[in-house]
FIPAMAR-370459 format. One record per residue (C-alpha): x negated, y, z; residue in one letter; residue number from 1. Coordinates in nm, 2 decimals, padded with zeros to 4 digits. Layout:
N
px py pz marse guvo
X Y Z a NUM
...
END
This chain:
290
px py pz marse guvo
-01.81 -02.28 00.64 x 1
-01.81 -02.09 00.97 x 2
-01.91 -01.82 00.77 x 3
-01.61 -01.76 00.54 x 4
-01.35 -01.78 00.86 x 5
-01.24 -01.45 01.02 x 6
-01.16 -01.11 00.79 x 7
-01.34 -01.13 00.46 x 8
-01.28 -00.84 00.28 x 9
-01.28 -00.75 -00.07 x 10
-01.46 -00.42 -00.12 x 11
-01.31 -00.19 -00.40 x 12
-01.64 -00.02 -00.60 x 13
-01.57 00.37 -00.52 x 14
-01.63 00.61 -00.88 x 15
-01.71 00.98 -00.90 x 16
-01.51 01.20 -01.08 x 17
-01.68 01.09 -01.39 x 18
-01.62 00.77 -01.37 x 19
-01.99 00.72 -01.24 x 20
-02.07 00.44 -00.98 x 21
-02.03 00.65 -00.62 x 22
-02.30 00.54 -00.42 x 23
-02.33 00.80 -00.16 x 24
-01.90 00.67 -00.07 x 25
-02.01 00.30 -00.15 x 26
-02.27 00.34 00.15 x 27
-01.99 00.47 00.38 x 28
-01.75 00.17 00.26 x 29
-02.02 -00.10 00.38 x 30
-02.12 00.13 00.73 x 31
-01.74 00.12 00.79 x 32
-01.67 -00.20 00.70 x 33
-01.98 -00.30 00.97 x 34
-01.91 -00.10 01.23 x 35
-01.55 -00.22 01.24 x 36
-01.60 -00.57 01.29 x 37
-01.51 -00.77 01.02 x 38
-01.64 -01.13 00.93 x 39
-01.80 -01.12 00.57 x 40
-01.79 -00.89 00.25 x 41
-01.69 -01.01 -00.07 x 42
-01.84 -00.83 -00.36 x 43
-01.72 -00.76 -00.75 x 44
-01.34 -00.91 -00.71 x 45
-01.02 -00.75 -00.83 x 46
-01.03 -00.51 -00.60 x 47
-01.39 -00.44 -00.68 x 48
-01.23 -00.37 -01.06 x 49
-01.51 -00.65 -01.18 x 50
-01.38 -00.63 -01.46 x 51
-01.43 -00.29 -01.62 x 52
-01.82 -00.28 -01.50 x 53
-02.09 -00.35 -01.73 x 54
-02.35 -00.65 -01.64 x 55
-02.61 -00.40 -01.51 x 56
-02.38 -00.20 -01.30 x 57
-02.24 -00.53 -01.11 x 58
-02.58 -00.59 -01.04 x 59
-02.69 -00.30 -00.96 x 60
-02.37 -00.26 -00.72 x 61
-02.49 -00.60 -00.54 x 62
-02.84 -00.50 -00.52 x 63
-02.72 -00.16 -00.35 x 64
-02.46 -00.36 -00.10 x 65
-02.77 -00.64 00.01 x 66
-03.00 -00.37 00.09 x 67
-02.74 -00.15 00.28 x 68
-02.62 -00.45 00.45 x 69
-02.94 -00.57 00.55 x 70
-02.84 -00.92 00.64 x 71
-02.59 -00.80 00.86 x 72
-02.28 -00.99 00.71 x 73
-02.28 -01.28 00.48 x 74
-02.19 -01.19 00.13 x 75
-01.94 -01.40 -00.11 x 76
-01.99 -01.28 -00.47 x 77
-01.72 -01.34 -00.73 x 78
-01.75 -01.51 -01.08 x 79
-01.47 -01.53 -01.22 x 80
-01.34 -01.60 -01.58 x 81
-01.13 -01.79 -01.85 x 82
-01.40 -01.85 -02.07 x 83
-01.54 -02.16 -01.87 x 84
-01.90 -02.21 -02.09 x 85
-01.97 -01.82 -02.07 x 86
-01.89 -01.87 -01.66 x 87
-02.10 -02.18 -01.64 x 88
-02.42 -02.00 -01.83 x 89
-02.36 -01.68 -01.57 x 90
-02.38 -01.88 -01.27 x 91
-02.71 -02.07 -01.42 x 92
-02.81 -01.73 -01.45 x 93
-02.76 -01.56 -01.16 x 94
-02.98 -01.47 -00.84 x 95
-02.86 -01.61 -00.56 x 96
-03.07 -01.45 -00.32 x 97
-02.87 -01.32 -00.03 x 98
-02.54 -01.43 -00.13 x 99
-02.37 -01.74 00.13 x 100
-02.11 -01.82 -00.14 x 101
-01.88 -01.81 -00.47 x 102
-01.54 -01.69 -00.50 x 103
-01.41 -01.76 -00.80 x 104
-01.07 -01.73 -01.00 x 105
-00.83 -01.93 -01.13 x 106
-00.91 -01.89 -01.52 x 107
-00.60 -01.56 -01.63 x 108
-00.45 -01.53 -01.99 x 109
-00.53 -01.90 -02.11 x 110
-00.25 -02.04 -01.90 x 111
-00.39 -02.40 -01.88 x 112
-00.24 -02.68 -01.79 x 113
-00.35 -02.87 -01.40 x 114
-00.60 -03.07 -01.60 x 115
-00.73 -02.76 -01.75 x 116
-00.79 -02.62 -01.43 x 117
-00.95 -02.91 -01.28 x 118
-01.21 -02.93 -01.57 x 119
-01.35 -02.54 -01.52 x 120
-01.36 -02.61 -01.16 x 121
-01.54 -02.91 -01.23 x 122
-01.79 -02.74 -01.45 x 123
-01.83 -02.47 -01.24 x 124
-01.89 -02.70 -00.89 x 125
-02.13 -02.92 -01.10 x 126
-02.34 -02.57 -01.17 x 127
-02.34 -02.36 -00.92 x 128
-02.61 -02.44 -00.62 x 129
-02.39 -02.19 -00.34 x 130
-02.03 -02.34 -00.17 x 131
-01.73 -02.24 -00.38 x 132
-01.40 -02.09 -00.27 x 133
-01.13 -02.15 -00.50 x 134
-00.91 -01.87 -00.58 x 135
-00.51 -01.92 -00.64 x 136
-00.32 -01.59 -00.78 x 137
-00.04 -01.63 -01.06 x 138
00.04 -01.29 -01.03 x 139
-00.26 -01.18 -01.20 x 140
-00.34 -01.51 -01.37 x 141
-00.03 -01.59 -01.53 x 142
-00.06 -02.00 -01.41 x 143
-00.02 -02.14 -01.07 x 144
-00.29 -02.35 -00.90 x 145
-00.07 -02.65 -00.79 x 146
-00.16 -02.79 -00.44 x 147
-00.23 -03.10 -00.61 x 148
-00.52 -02.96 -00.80 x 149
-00.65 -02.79 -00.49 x 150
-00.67 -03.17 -00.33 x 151
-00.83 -03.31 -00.64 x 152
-01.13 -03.04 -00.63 x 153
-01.13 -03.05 -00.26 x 154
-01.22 -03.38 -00.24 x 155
-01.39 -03.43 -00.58 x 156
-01.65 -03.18 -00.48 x 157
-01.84 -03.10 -00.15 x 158
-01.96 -02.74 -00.26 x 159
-01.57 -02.65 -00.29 x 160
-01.50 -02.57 00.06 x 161
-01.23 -02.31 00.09 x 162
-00.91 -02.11 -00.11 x 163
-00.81 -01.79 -00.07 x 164
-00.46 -01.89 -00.15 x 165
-00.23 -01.59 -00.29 x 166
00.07 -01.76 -00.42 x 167
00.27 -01.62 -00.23 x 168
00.49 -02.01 -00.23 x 169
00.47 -02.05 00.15 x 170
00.60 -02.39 00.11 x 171
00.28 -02.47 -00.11 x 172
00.07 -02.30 00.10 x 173
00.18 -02.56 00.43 x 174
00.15 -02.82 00.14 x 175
-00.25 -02.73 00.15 x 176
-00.27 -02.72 00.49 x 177
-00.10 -02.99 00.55 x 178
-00.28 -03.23 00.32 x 179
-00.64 -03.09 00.29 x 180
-00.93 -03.21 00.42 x 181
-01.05 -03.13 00.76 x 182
-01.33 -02.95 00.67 x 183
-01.15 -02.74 00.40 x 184
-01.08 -02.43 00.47 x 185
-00.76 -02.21 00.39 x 186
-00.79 -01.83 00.37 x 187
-00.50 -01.58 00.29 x 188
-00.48 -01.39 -00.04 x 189
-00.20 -01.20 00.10 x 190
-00.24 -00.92 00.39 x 191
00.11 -00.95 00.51 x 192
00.11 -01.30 00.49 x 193
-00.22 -01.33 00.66 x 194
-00.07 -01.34 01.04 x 195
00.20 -01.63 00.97 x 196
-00.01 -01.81 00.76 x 197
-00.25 -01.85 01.04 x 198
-00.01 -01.94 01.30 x 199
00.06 -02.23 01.02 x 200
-00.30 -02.32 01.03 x 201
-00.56 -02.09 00.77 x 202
-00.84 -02.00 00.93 x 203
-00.87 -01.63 00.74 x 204
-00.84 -01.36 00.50 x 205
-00.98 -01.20 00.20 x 206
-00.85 -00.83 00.26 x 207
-00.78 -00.57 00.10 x 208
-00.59 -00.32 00.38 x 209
-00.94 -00.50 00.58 x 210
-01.17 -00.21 00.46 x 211
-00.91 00.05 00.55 x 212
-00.88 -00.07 00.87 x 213
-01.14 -00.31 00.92 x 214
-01.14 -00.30 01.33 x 215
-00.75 -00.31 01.38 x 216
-00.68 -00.61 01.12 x 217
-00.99 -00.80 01.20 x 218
-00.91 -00.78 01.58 x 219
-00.56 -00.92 01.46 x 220
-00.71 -01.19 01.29 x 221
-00.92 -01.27 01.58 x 222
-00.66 -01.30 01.82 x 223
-00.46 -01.51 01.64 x 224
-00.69 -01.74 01.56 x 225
-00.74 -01.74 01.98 x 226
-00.33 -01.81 01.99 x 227
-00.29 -01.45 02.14 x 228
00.01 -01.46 01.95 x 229
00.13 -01.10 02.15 x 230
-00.17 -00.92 02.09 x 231
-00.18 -01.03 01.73 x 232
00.19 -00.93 01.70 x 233
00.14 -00.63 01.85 x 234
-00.15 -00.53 01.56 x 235
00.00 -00.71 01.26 x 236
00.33 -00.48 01.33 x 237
00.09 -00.17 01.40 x 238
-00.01 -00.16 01.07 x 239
00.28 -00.33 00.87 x 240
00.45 -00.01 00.73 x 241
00.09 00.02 00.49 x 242
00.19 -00.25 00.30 x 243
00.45 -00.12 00.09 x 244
00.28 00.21 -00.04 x 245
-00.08 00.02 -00.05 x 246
00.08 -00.22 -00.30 x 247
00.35 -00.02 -00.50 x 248
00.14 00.12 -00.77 x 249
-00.15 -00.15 -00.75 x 250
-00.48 -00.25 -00.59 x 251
-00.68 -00.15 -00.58 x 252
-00.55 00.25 -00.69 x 253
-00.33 00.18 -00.33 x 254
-00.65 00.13 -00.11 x 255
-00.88 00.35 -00.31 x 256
-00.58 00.66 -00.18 x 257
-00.65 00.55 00.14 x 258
-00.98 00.55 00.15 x 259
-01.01 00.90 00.02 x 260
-00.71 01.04 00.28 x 261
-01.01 00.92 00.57 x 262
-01.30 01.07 00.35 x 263
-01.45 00.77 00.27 x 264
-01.47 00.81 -00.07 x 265
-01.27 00.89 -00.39 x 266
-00.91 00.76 -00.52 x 267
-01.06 00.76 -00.86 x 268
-01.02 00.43 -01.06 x 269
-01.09 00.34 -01.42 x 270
-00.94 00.28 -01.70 x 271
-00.64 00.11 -01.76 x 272
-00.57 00.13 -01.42 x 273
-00.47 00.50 -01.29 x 274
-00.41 00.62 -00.96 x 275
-00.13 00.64 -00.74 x 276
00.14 00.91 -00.75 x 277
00.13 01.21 -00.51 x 278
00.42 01.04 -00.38 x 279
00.23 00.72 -00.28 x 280
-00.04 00.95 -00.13 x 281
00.15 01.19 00.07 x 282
00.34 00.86 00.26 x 283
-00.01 00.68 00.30 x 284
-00.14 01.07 00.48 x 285
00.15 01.05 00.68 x 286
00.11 00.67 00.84 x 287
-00.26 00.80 00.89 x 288
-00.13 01.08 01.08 x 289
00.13 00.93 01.27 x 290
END
């Protein structure tokens, strides 16, 4: 559990003009990403737009991001979905081989009821041979994870040992802390949120600004969890006026801009998702310049 608490973040999968797989600026993503300082990587989430790669490109994009990484980081993979049979037969099938553990989504579209959720989790706990992080977002999901259902799984299961709660409901968010178990760990979904979130007791972050500016927000992160509440101020407000642009046309089009302003690699995302308006871009270049 050590593993997963600090800055995790959530690495977006960088695209050539053609809409190719762009190794070359995936290579620089994971050197950066290293060399700043964060805790962990998490591979093929949202952010990583999982869902418009074909089975042999994720794999090939995890394969590429193990051998780059070397062991350097542990590696969370996501496996997500809402068809619960399909998710069960991918994690039966699925090398585990240099991965520490599972993120995995709340089940989108379906809606289901608490129940509902409990049962995938449960199938998915009872299959998969790696520790399990839950992962809470209605805004994407279309169905809240109530904190109720989080303490059924959390105790149900041992191999469920974390969420990476992005409600947004702070009041259910010191619900889970509150109430978990000991050794269950709570990790922000939310950059902005990240900072008072740990001051209420999470012990992390999945990020998304994290691969941006992986030494500034995981130094943050650190001194917090150190109760160097000044110094983590100090950074949390250093980089606070990202958040709006990063977010107001989507992640991951926000970060991808971003990423290309510091010529790490290109703003291009695929389809449906486009990317941000000049107008995004040109008040992302001028926070880098400032």
């Amino acid at each position: 559990m050590e593993k997963i608490k600090g800055t995790g973040v959530a690495l977006v999968t960088p695209f050539n003009t053609d809409l190719s797989i762009d190794y070359v600026g995936l290579e620089k993503l994971l050197n950066h990403q290293i060399e700043g300082g964060i805790d962990y990587l998490v591979l093929m989430g949202t952010t990583g737009e999982s869902a418009v790669l074909s089975k042999t490109e994720r794999q090939e994009v995890i394969t590429f991001c193990k051998k780059i990484n070397a062991g350097k980081l542990p590696i969370v993979l996501g496996i997500g979905g809402n068809n619960t049979l399909a998710l069960v037969d991918e994690i039966k099938a699925t090398d585990f081989t240099g991965i520490d553990a599972v993120l995995s989504v709340s089940p989108c579209y379906n809606k289901p009821t608490q129940e509902g959720i409990y049962q995938h989790y449960k199938m998915i706990a009872e299959a998969c041979p790696l520790p399990i992080i839950l992962y809470n977002v209605p805004g994407r999901t279309a169905s809240n994870m109530a904190s109720e259902t989080t303490f059924r799984l959390a105790n149900d299961f041992e191999n469920i040992i974390a969420i990476k709660e992005a409600s947004g409901d702070m009041d259910q968010i010191m619900k889970i802390i509150k109430n978990k178990p000991t050794d269950f760990v709570v990790l922000s979904g939310d950059d902005g949120l990240t900072l008072p979130m740990i001051y209420m007791g999470a012990e992390g972050v999945i990020s998304v600004i994290g691969q941006s500016h992986p030494k500034e927000y995981s130094t943050m992160v650190t001194e917090a969890r150190k109760g160097n509440i000044a110094n983590a101020n100090a950074l949390h407000y250093s980089i606070y006026d990202y958040y709006e642009p990063l977010y107001a046309e989507g992640n991951p089009a926000g970060i991808k801009a971003c990423l290309e302003l510091l010529g790490i690699s290109k703003a291009v995302v695929r389809p449906p998702l486009v990317e941000v308006s000049p107008t995004i871009k040109t008040q992302l270049k001028v926070l880098l310049n400032s």
